[in-house]
C-alpha positions in Angstrom: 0.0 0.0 0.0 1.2 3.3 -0.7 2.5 5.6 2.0 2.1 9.3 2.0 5.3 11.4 2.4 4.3 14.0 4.8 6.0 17.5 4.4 6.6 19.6 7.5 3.6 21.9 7.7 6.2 24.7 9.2 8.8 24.5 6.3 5.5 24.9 3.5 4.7 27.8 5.7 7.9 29.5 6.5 10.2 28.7 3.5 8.7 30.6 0.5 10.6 31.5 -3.0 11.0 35.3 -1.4 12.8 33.5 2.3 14.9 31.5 -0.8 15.8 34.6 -2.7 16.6 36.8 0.4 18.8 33.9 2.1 20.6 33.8 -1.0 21.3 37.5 -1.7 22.6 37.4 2.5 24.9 35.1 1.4 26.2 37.1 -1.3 26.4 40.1 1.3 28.2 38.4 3.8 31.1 37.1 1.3 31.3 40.8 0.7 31.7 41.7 4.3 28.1 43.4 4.8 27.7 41.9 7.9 30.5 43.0 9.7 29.7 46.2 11.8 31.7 49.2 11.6 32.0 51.7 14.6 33.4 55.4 13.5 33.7 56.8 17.2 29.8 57.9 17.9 28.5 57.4 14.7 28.1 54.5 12.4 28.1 54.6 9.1 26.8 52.5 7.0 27.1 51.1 3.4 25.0 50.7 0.6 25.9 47.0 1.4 25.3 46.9 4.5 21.9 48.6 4.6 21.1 46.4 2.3 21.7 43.6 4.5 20.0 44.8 7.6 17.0 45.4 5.4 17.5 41.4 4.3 18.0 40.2 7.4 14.7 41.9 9.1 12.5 41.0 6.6 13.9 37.4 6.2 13.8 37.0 10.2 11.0 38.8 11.3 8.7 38.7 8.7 9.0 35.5 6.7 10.5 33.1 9.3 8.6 34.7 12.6 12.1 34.9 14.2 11.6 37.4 17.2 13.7 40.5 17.2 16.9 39.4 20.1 16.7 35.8 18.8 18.9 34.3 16.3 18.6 33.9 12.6 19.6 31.7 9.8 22.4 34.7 8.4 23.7 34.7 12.4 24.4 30.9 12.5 27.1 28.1 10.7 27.7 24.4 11.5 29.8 23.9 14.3 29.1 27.4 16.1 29.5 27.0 19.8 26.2 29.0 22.1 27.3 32.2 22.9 25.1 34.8 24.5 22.2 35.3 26.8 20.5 32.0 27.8 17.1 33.0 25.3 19.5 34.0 22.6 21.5 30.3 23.4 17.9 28.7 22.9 17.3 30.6 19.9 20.8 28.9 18.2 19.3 24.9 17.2 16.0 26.8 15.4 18.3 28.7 13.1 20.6 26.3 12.3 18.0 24.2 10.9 16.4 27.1 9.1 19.6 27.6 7.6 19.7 23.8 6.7 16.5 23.9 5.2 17.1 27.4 2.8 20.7 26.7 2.5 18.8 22.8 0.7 16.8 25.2 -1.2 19.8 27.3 -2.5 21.8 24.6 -3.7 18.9 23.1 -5.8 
């Protein structure tokens, strides 16, 4: 008898073509350096880079994935990272890691 492959309800839900795109274009920031933050005394400054990638990372965190704002997201996280950081923000690690498995799946097909 034939056995129905069930799909995570939360990975139909949460990873959409626009998370896909977004994750992708992050990626593409970050080799550029866009996610490194640089302090100028009291000021920051930022570049057309790096707005770009706050911009990404707030939309692909808080509004596609439902990552709330202090916790981590799949742009914060590799493999291998050690916990680092307020116990919540710890707990917040093993849920972006596999967000990032799941888009970084999507990005290589």
């Amino acid at each position: 008898m034939p056995v129905k492959r069930r799909v995570s309800k939360a990975r139909n839900n949460l990873i959409t073509p626009e998370a896909i795109e977004l994750f992708r274009r992050g990626l593409e920031l970050q080799k550029l350096g866009a996610d490194e933050i640089d302090y100028d005394g009291d000021s920051i400054e930022h570049s057309p880079d790096r707005l770009e990638f706050i911009n990404i990372t707030k939309r692909l965190d808080w509004a596609l994935l439902r990552i709330d704002p202090g916790d981590v997201g799949p742009l914060d996280v590799y493999p291998g990272i050690e916990p680092y950081g307020a116990e919540l923000h710890r707990a917040s690690i093993p849920r972006a890691l596999e967000l990032r498995r799941l888009l970084m799946r999507e990005v290589r097909r």
